[in-house]
N, C-alpha and C positions, 0 to 999 in steps of 0.2 A: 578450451573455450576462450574466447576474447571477449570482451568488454566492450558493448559496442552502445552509441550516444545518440541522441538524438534530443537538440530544442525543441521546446513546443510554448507558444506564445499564447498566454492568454489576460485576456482585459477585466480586470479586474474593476477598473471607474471609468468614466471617458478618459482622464487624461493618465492612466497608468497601467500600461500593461507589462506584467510577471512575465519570465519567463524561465519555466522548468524543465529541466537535464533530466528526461527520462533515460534511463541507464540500463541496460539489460545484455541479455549473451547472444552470440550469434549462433548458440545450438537452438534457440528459437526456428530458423530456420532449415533444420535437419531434419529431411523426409524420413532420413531413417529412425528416429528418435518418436517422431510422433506415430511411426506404423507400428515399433513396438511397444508404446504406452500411449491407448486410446485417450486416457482420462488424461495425464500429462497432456496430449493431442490438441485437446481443444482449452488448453489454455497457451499452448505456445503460438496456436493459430490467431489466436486474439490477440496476444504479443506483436506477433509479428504485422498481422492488420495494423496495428494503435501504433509501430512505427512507423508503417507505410505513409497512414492517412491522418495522425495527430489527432489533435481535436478540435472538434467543430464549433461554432459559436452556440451557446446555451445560455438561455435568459439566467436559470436559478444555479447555486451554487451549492453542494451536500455542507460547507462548512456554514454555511447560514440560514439553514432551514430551522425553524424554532423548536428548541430541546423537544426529548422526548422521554419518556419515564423508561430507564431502558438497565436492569439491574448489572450491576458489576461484581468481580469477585478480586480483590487486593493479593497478590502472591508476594511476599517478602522474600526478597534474595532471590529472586530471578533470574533466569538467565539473559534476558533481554537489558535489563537494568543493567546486571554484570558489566554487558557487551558496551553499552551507554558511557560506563563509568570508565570503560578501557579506552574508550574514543576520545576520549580527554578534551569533550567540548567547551563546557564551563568557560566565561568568557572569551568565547569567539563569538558577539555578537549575532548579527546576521548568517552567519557561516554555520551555527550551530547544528542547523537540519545537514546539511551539504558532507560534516565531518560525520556524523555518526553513520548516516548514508553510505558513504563511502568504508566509514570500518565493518558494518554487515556486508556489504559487495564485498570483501577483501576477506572478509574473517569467519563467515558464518556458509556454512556447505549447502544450505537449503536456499538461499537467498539469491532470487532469479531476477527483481526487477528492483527499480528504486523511480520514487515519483513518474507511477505509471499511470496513464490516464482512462478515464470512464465517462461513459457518458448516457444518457437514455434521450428521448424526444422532447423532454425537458430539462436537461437538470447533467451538466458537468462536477468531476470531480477530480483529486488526484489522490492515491493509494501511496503515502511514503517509501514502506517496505515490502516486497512481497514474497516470502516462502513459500517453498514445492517440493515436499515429498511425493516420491511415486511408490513404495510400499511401509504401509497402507498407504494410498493417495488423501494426500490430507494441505489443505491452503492456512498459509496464516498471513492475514494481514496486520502489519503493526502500525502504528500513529507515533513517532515520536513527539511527544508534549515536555520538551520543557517544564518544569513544576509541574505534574500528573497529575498531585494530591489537588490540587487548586481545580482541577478540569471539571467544566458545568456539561461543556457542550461535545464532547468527543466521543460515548457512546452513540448521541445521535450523529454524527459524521460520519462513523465507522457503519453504523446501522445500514445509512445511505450507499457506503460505499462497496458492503456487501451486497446490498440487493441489487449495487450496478454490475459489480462483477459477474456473479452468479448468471445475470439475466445476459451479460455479451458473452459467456464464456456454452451458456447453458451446461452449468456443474453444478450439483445440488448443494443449498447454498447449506449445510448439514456438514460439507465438506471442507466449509470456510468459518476459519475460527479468528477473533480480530481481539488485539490486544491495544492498550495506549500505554506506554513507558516511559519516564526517563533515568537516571543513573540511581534513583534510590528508591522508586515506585514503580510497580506495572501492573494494570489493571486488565484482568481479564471481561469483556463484554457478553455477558452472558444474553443470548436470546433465546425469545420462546418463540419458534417456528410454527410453532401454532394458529 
C-alpha cells in the first residue's frame, strides 16, 4: 500500500483559511478489495469520493456546535495514549496533531486515513484518525486532544462527526466507536443509539 495525500482548504474566518493533509492509502481504490469486503466497500468508496471531490463550503462547524451531555468512559494505559507517548509530541507546537498523525499512519495496522473530511447539507468536519478492521468489521474514530483530561467539548465533536460518517458511508453508526486521547488520557465516548 502507498500513502497517498491530498490538501483540502478550508475557511475557517474571512481572513484565514486552514488547510488539512488528508492522508490515506491507495487500496482505497482497489476494486478487488471492496468486492471482497462489502462493509470495508462502502467506506473506502467514501474515501476515495472525499479525495476526489474535498470538501464543500459549510456554514457550521462539528468543532463548534454547543456541548452536549454525552457520557464518557476514562481507559488508563491505553493503547492509543501508549501510541501518543511514543510519537514524542510534547513541545512541537503547532506540529503536535501532524506528529502523532503521522506515528498512527506508520505504526498502527488499522489505521486507514488521518484528517479525513465529512460533511452533511449543513455542517462540515474533519475526523483526525481513522481505523478499519474488517473481521469483525468495526470503525474507530480517534480525536487527538492535547490535555484530554481538560476536554469540555470533544464528545460533542466526535458525536458530530460519527453521525457524519455513518450518514456518507451508510455503516451502522453501532459499528463506529470514537475515542479522544492524548499521551496520558483516552476517553472512551460512550453513546446511547437510542
Amino acid at each position: 500500500m502507498e500513502k497517498i495525500t491530498r490538501f483540502i482548504q478550508k475557511e475557517r474566518r474571512p481572513d484565514f483559511v486552514q488547510t488539512f493533509p488528508f492522508c490515506t492509502y491507495d487500496i482505497i481504490f482497489d476494486n478487488q478489495v471492496k468486492q471482497d469486503n462489502p462493509k470495508l466497500a462502502l467506506l473506502f468508496l467514501y474515501l476515495e469520493q472525499m479525495f476526489h471531490d474535498g470538501l464543500p463550503a459549510r456554514e457550521k462547524s462539528a468543532s463548534k456546535m454547543p456541548e452536549l451531555m454525552i457520557e464518557t468512559k476514562e481507559h488508563i494505559g491505553h493503547e492509543f495514549s501508549r501510541m501518543a507517548k511514543e510519537a514524542n509530541y510534547r513541545g512541537q507546537g503547532n506540529r503536535q496533531h501532524a506528529i502523532v498523525e503521522k506515528y498512527f499512519m506508520d505504526n498502527h495496522p488499522d489505521c486507514i486515513a488521518t484528517e479525513f473530511p465529512l460533511y452533511d447539507d449543513e455542517m462540515s468536519a474533519f475526523g483526525d484518525i481513522l481505523l478499519a478492521s474488517g473481521r469483525p468489521f468495526q470503525i474507530t474514530v480517534l480525536d487527538f486532544k492535547p490535555d484530554a483530561h481538560k476536554e469540555k467539548n470533544a464528545p460533542t465533536q466526535l458525536f458530530y462527526i460519527r453521525k457524519l460518517l455513518a450518514e456518507m458511508t451508510k455503516i451502522d453508526p453501532k459499528r463506529i466507536d470514537c475515542f479522544y486521547f492524548d499521551d496520558t488520557s483516552c476517553f472512551e465516548v460512550l453513546f446511547n443509539d437510542k
